[in-house]
Rosetta silent file (secondary structure, phi, psi, omega in degrees, C-alpha in Angstrom):
SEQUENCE: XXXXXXXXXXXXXXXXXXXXXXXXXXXXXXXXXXXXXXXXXXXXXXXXXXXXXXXXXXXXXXXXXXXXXXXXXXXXXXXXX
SCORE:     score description
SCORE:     0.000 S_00000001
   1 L     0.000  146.705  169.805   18.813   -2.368   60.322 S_00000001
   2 L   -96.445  159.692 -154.985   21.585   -2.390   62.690 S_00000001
   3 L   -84.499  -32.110  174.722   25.094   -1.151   61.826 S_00000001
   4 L   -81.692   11.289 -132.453   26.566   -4.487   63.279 S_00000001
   5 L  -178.092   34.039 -171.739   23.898   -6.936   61.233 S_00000001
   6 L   -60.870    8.695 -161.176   23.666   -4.930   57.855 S_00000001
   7 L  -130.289   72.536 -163.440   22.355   -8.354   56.667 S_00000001
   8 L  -107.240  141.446  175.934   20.265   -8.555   59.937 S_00000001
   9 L   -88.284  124.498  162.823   16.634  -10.488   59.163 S_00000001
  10 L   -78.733  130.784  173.606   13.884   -8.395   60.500 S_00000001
  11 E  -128.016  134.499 -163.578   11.601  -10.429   62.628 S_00000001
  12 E   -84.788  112.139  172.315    8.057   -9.537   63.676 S_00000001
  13 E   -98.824  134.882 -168.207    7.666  -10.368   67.203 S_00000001
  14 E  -118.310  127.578 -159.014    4.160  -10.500   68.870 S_00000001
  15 E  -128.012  136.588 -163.315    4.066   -9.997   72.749 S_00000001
  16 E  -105.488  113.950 -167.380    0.540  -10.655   74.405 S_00000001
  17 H   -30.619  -75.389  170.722   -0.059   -7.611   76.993 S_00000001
  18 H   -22.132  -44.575 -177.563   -0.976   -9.884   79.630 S_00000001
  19 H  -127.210   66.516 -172.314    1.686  -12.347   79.133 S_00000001
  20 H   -97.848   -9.756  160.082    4.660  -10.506   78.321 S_00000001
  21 H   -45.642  -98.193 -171.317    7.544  -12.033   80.922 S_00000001
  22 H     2.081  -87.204  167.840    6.305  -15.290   79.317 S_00000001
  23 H    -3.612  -72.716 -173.017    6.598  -14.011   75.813 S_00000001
  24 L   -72.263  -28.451 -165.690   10.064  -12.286   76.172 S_00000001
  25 H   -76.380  -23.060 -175.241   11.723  -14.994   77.847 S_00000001
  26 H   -77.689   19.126 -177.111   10.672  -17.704   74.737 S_00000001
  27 H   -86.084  -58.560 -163.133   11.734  -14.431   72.132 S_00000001
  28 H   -65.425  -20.151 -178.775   15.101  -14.180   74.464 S_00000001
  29 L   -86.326   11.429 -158.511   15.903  -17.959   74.605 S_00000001
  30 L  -118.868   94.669 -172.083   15.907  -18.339   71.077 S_00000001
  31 L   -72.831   10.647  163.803   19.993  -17.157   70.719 S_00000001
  32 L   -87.856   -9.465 -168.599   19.785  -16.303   67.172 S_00000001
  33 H   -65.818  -23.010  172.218   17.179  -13.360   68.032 S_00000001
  34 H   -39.432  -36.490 -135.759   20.947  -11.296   68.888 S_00000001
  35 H  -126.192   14.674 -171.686   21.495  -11.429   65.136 S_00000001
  36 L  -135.015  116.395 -172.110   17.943  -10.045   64.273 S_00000001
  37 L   -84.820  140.724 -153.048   16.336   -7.152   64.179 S_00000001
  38 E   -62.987  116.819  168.539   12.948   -6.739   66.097 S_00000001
  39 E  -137.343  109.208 -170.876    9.775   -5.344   64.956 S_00000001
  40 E  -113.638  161.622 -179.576    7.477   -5.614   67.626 S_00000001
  41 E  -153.235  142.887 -155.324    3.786   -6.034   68.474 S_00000001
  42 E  -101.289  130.405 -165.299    1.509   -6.092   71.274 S_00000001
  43 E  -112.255  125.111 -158.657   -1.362   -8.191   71.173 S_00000001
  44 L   -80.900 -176.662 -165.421   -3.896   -6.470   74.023 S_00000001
  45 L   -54.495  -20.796  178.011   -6.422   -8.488   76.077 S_00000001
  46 L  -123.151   38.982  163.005   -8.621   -9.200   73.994 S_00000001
  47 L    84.533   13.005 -178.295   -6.723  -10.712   71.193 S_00000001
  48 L  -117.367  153.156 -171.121   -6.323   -7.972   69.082 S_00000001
  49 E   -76.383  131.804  176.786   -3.010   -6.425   67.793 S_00000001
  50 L   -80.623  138.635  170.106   -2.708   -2.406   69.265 S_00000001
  51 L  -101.058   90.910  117.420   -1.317    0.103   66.959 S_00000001
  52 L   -93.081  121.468 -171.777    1.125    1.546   68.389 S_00000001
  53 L  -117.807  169.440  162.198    4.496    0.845   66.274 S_00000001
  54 L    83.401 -128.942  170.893    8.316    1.748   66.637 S_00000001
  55 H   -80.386  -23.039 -160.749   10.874    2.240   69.517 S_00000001
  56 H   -97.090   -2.073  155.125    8.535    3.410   71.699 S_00000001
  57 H   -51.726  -63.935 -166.870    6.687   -0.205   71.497 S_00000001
  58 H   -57.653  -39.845 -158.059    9.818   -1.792   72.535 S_00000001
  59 H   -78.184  -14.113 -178.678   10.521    0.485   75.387 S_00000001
  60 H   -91.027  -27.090 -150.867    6.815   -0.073   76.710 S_00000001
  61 H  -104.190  -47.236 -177.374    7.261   -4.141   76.331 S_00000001
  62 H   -76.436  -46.488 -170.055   11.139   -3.984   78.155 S_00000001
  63 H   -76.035    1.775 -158.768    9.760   -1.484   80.854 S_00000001
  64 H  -112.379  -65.786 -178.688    6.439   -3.575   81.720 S_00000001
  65 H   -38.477  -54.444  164.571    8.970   -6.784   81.887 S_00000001
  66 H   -41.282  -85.593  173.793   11.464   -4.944   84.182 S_00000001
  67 H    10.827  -81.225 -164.422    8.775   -3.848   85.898 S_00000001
  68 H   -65.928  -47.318  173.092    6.997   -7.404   86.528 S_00000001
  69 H   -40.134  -28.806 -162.847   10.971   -8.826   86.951 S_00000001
  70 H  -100.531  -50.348 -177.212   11.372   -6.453   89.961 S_00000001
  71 H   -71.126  -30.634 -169.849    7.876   -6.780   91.712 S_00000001
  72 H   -81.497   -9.638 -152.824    8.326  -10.923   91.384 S_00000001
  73 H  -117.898  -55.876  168.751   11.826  -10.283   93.230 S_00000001
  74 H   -29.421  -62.195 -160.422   10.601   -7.779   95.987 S_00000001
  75 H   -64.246  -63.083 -175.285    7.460   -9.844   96.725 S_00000001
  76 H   -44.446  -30.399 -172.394   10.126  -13.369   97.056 S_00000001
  77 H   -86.532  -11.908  178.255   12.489  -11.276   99.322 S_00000001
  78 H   -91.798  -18.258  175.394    9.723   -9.836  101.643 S_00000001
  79 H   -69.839  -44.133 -165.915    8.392  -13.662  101.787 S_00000001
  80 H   -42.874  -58.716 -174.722   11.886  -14.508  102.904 S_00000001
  81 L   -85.542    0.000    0.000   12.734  -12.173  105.456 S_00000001
């Protein structure tokens, strides 16, 4: 639980490897997710959930978004120019 939320609702979020911008932005549009804590899981390519659990889920699901967020920004500014 987080120390700002002690009454925080854990919510199981399921992010599909493939489509995980997609994913995060409906998780992130939903403004009550702020007040909730996360428990997330990746559902790989073929539909199945991967086991791999804990922080180091989230940090693979935020760095593969950054990631895609960065390459989608590059590619528009090199169209640009």
């Amino acid at each position: 639980m987080f120390p700002f939320f002690p009454s925080a609702v854990c919510r199981t979020v399921n992010v599909h490897r493939s489509l995980i911008k997609e994913d995060l932005i409906k998780v992130f549009a939903d403004p009550t997710v702020l007040q909730q804590e996360l428990d997330w899981r990746v559902i790989d390519n073929h539909g199945r959930q991967e086991e791999s659990v804990g922080s180091g889920v989230q940090r693979d699901i935020l760095a593969t978004f950054w990631q895609g967020i960065s390459s989608h920004f590059q590619t528009y500014q090199s169209n640009t120019h």
